[in-house]
N, C-alpha and C positions, 0 to 999 in steps of 0.2 A: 289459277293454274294449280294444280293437285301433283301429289309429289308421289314418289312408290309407297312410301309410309303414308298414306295420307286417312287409312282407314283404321289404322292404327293410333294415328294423333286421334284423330275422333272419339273413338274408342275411351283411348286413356282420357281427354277429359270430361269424356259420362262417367267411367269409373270413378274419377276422382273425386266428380260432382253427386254421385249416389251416396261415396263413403262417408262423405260430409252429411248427406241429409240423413242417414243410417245413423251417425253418430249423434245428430240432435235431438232422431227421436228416440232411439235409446238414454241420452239425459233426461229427454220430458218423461219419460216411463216410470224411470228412474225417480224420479219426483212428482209423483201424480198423488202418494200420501203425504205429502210434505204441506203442514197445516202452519199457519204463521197468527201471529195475534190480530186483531181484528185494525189495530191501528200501525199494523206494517204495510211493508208493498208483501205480496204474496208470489208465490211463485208466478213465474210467468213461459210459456209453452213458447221455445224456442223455431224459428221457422229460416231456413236460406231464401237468402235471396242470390235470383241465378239467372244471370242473362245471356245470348249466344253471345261466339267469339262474332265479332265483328272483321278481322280480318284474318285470312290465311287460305288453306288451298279450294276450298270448296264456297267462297265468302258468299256468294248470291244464295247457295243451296244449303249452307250451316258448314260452320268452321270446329263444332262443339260447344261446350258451355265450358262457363267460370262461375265460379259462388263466390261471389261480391260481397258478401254480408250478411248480415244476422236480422232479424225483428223479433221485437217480443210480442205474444200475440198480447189483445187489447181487453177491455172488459172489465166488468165488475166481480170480487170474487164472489163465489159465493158464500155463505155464513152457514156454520152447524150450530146446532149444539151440543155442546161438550164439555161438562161443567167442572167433569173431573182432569180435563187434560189441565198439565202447567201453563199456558199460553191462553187459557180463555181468560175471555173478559170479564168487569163483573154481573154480565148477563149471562155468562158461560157458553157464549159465542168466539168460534174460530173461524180463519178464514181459511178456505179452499184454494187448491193452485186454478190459475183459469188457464183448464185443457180441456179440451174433450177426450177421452178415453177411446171414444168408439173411433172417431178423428186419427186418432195416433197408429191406434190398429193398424189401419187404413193407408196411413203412409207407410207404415215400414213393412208392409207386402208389397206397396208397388217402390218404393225404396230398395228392396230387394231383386225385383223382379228386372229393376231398370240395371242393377249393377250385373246382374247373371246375365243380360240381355248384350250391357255392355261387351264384358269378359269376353263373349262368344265370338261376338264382332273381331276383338283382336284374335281371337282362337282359327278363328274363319281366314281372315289377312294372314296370318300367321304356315295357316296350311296353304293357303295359294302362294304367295311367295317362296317357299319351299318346292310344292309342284313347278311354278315358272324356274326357279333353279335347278330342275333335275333334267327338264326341257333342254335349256342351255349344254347341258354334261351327256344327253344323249340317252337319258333316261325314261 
């Protein structure tokens, strides 16, 4: 059953679920030169996890999403050499955060693309509810 907000709930949680992935890849960015010693954990490239609503006005055809969670991505770092940094070893091996760079890119355009995408949706609801009110008043 779908309510007169109903495209507006949707809406807000794409939006809400964009600002989150927007915000994680902005931290991995944020730490893509962040070098650690060869025998730490190293950075690790943060990812949402995000599944649809299961119930509410639209539930067969999507109700929106929820961001459930975090993952770190997986992997081995990689190793430089860098003999002069403080944190090498005595091989003058550092280790790399495990992200991919081009990867990151990548999301936070469609990261962004899906929250503008979002916005509009409510902008869009936003003006038809206004038209159907002006309807009502003889406008």
């Amino acid at each position: 059953m779908s309510t007169a907000f109903s495209a507006m709930d949707i809406g807000r949680t794409g939006v809400g679920m964009a600002s989150h992935w927007l915000d994680n890849v902005s931290h991995n960015l944020a730490n893509a030169n962040t070098v650690t010693a060869t025998d730490e954990e190293p950075f690790r490239a943060l990812r949402s996890v995000v599944q649809p609503l299961e119930n509410g006005p639209f539930a067969e055809g999507g109700s929106g999403v929820l961001t459930t969670g975090q993952v770190r991505e997986e992997g081995d770092p990689a190793l430089t050499y860098d003999p002069d940094h403080p944190l090498a070893d005595e091989d003058g091996m550092v280790a790399q955060p495990v992200m991919e760079m081009s990867g990151q890119m990548v999301d936070l355009m469609v990261a962004q693309r899906h929250y503008q995408s979002n916005i509009r949706t409510i902008q869009s609801a936003k003006e038809a509810y206004e038209s159907a009110l002006g309807l009502g008043r003889g406008q």
